[in-house]
Each structure stands twice: as structure tokens, then as C-alpha cells.
C-alpha positions as CSV (number, residue, x, y, z in Angstrom):
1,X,0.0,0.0,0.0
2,X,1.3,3.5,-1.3
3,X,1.2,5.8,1.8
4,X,0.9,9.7,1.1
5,X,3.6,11.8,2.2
6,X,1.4,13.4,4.9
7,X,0.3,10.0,6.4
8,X,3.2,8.2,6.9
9,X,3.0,8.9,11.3
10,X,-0.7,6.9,10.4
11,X,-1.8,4.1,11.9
12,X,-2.4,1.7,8.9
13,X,-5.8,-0.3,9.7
14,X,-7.9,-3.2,7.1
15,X,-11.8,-3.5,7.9
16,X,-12.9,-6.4,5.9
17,X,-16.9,-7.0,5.4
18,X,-19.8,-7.0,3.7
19,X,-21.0,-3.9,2.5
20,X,-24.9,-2.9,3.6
21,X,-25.2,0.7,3.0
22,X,-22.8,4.3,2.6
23,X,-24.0,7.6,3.7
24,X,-22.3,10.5,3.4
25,X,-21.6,12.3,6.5
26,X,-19.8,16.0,7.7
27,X,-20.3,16.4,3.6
28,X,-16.8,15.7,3.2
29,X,-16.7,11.7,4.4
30,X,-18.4,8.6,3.8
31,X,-19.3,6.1,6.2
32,X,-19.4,2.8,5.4
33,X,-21.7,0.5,7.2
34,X,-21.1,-3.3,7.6
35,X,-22.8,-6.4,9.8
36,X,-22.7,-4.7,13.0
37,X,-20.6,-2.0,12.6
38,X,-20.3,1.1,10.6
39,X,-16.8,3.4,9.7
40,X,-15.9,7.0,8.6
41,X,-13.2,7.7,6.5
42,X,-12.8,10.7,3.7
43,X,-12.0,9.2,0.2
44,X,-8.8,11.4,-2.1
45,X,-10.4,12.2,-5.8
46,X,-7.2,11.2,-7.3
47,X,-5.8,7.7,-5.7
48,X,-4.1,7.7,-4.1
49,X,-2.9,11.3,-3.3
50,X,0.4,11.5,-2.7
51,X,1.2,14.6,-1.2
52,X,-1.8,16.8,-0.6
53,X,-3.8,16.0,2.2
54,X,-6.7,18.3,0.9
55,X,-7.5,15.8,-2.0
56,X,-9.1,13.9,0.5
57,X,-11.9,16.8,1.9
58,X,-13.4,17.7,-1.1
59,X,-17.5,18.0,-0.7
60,X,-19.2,14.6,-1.8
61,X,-22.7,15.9,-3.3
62,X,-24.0,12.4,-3.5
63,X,-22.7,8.7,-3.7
64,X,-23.9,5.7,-4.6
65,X,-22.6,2.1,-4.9
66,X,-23.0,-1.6,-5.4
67,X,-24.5,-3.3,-2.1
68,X,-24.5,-6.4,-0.3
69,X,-21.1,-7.1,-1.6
70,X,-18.0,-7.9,0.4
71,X,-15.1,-5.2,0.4
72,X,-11.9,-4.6,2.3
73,X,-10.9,-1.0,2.8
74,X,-7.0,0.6,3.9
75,X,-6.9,3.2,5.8
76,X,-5.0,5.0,7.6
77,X,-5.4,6.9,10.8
78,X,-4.5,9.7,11.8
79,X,-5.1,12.6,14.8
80,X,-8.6,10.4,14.9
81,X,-9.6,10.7,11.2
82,X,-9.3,7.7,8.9
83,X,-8.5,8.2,4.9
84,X,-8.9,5.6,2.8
85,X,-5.8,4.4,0.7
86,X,-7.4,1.4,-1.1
87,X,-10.6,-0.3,-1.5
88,X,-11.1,-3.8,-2.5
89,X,-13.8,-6.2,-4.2
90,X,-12.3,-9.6,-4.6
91,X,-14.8,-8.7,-8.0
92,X,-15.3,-12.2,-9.6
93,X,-16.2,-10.4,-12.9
94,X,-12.9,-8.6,-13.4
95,X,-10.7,-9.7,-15.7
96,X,-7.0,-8.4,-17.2
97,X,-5.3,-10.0,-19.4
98,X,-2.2,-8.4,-21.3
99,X,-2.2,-8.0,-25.1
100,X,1.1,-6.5,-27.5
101,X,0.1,-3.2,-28.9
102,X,0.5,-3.3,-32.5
103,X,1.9,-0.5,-34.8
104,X,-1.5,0.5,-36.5
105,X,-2.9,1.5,-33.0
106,X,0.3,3.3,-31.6
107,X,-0.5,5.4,-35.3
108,X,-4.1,6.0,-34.7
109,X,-3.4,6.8,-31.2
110,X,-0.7,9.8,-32.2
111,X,-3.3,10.8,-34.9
112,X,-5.6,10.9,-32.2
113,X,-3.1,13.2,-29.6
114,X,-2.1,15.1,-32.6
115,X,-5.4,16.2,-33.3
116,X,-6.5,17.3,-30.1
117,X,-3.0,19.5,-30.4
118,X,-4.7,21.0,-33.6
119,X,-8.3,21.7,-31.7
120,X,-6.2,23.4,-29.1
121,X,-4.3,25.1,-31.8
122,X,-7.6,26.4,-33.3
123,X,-9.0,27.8,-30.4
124,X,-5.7,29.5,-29.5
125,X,-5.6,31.3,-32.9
126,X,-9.5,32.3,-32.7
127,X,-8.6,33.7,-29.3
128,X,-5.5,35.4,-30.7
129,X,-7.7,36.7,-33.5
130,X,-10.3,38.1,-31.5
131,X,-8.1,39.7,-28.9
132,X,-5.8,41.6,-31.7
133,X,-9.1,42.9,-33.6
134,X,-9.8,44.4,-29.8
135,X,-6.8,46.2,-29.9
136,X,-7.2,47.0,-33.9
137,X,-4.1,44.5,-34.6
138,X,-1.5,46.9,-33.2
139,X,1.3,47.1,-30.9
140,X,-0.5,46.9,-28.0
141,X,-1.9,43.3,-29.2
142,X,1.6,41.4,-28.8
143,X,1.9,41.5,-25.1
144,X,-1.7,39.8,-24.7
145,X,-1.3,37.5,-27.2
146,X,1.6,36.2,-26.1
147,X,0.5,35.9,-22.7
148,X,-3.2,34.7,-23.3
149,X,-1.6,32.7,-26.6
150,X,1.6,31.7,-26.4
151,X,1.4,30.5,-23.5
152,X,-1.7,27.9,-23.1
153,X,-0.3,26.3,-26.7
154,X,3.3,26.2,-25.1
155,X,1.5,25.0,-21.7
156,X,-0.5,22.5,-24.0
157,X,2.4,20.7,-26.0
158,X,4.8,20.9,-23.4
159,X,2.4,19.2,-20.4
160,X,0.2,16.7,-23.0
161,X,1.4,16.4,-26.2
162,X,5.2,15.5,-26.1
163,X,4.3,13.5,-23.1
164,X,1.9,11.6,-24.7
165,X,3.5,11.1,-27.8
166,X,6.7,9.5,-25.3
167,X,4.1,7.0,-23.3
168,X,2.7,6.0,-26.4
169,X,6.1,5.0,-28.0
170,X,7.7,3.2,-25.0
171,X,4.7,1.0,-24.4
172,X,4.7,-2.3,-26.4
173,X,1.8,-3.6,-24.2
174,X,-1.7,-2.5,-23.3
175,X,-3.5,-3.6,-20.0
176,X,-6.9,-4.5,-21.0
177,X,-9.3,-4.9,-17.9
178,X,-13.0,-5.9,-18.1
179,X,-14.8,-5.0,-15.1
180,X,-17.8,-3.7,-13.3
181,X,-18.6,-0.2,-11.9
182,X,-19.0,-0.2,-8.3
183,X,-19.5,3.4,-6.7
184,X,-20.4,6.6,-8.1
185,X,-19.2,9.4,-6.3
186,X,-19.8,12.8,-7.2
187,X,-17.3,15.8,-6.1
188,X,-17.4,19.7,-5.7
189,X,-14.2,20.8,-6.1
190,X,-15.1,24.9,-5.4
191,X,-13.4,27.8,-7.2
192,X,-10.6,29.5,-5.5
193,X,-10.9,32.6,-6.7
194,X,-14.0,34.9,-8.1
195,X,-12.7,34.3,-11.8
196,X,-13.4,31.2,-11.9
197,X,-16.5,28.6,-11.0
198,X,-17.2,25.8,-8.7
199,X,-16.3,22.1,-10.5
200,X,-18.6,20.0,-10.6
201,X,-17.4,15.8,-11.4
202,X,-18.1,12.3,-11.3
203,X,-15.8,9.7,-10.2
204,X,-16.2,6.2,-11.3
205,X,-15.0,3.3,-8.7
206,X,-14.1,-0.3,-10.5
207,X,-14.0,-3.4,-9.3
208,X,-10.3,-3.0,-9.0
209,X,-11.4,-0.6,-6.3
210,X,-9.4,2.7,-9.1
211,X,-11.4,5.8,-9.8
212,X,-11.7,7.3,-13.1
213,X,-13.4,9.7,-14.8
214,X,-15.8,9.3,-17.8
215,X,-17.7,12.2,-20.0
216,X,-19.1,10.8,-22.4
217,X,-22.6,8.8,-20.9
218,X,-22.8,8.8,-17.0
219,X,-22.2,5.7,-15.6
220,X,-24.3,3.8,-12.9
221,X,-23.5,0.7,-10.0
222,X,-23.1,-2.9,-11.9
223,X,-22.4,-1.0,-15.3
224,X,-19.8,-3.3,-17.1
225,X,-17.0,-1.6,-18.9
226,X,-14.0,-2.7,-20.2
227,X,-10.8,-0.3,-19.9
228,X,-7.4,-0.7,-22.0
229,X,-4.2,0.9,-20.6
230,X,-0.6,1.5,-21.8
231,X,1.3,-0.8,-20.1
232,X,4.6,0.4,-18.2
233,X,6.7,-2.1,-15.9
234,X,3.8,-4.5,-15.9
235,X,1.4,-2.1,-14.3
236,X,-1.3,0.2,-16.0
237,X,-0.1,3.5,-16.7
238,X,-2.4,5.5,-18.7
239,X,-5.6,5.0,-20.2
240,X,-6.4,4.3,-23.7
241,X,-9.9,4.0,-23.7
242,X,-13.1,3.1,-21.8
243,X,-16.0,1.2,-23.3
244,X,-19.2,0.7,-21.7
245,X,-20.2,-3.2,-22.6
246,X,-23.5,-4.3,-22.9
């Protein structure tokens, strides 16, 4: 079990059962109830979190989840407060198996990363576009641009593109996992500042007890789904692609 930088004076504790209901409780935690006993624990949006204890306190707007199952959940305690580091199904339904990735999708997959580059592109040069006509395309224009331009493409190949065109080269596998969807959790991440707005997302929980995130269709409890990662060091590394099965 990975432990998070701010947890490592925890006390690491396993509460194994099976699951009867979850409530959310102080908005921020769940509580998980089992035969006879119930615990709270907050839950980290990315997972695990490895250095910012605040991932974990987020407000949960609602949550809801596969019952009557058994589970296992990590946690850790600390000062009182238990945060959970990994949940487990024993999920007879999931399945991985590892598969070569072949040169024709390694193509299609830099096609793909290379034209979300260009969409960012396009927007960056509408922006730039609109901005200079506000300044009727003079000197004043360059400093903005380059700022409000420059900048997010820069930002954009720099932080995505290159280092997804690197992951997609080194892997010669892909993880493919078929499993089942077991919570739905949804987050408020709020705005830090009054330019910009409260978030509002859904995290997915699979039988191999990782979140992810998914925009296309919302997702409910027993949906089955089958998700293919690049493979790195015989682990999953990043995803390729989700599909909801029928």
C-alpha cells in the first residue's frame, strides 16, 4: 500500500466485510456500514494522493454504490480521522489480461493526440484573432497575445502532447481490464478565486477498487466496462480507452 507523504506517522488499519449501505456524512466523508458496525473515512479524488492531504476533503454531493457485496478498505489513521488508501472487491467479474500493442494502433493513437493538439491550436488562434481585432491589430496586441496565446499552446504541447507522444512510443503492451462499476461518487471541487467557478465531477470506482473519470454517458453501479491501458513495468499507466459493454 502506497502511503501519502502526509500520512506516513498513520496508523495503517484493514476492515474487511460486507457492505450494507454508505451515507455521506460531515459532507466531506463517507461512512461505510457493515454487519454490526459502521466506519468513517474521507476518500482522495485522485488515488491515491500523494502529497496533498486536501485531495481527501473535497465535498461529496452524492454517492452511490453496489450493495451487499463484500469489500476490504485501507486506511489509515490519523489525529482520529481515517482516509482511505485502497478499497477492495475480490470482484469475480474482473478480468485483465495483457495483449502486445500493435503499430497501427500506436498510429491512430498519435493521430488521435495530434489532433486534439490541432483543436487546441484552433481555439488558440481564434482567441489570438479576436483579442488583436480588440486592440485594432496593433502594438499593443503582442503582449496579450503572447501571454493569453503563447502561452496555453506552449502549456499544451509541453504538459500533454510530447508527453503523450513519449508513453505512447515506449509501451509495447496494453493492459486490458474488463470489469464492473461499483460506486459513483460525485465531487465539488469549489473555485478558488472569483474568476473562476465551482467544478462539478463524477468519479467512477471499479471493481479494481481505481477511480476514473468518464464524459461521455454517466455511468451507474453494476455497469460493465472494459478499460485498455498502456502498459509500463507491468502495471497500468495510462488510459487508452473506456467502453461501456452491454
Amino acid at each position: 500500500m502506497i502511503i501519502p507523504y502526509p500520512l506516513k506517522n498513520g496508523t495503517q488499519k484493514v476492515i474487511s466485510g460486507t457492505l450494507r449501505r454508505v451515507e455521506i456524512v460531515k459532507k466531506n466523508q463517507l461512512r461505510y456500514h457493515f454487519d454490526g458496525f459502521a466506519t468513517d473515512t474521507y476518500i482522495s479524488i485522485v488515488h491515491p494522493s500523494f502529497y496533498d492531504i486536501g485531495h481527501y476533503k473535497h465535498e461529496i454531493e452524492h454517492m452511490h454504490g453496489m450493495l451487499n457485496i463484500p469489500v476490504t478498505l485501507e486506511l489509515i489513521e490519523k489525529n482520529g480521522e481515517h482516509y482511505l488508501m485502497k478499497i477492495s472487491y475480490n470482484d469475480p467479474l474482473t478480468q485483465e489480461i495483457t495483449q502486445p500493442l500493435t503499430g497501427a494502433e500506436k498510429s491512430d493513437l498519435l493521430n488521435s493526440a495530434g489532433i486534439r493538439l490541432g483543436c487546441v491550436s484552433l481555439l488558440v488562434l481564434i482567441g489570438g484573432i479576436w483579442y488583436a481585432a480588440t486592440k485594432d491589430f496593433g502594438k499593443t496586441a503582442l503582449p496579450g497575445l503572447l501571454i493569453f496565446c503563447l502561452v496555453p499552446f506552449l502549456l499544451t504541447v509541453l504538459l500533454y502532447y510530447i508527453p503523450r507522444r513519449q508513453r505512447i512510443n515506449s509501451s509495447h503492451n496494453k493492459i486490458v481490464i474488463t470489469t464492473t462499476i461499483r460506486e459513483v461518487i460525485g465531487i465539488v471541487i469549489y473555485a478558488v478565486s472569483t474568476d473562476s467557478s465551482d467544478r462539478h465531477i463524477k468519479k467512477y470506482r471499479t471493481g479494481t477498487g481505481d477511480l476514473i473519470e468518464h464524459y461521455k454517458a454517466p455511468l451507474h453501479p453494476g455497469d460493465k466496462v472494459r478499460l485498455t491501458y498502456g502498459e509500463k513495468k507491468g502495471k497500468t499507466d495510462w488510459l487508452i480507452s473506456l467502453e461501456v459493454l452491454p
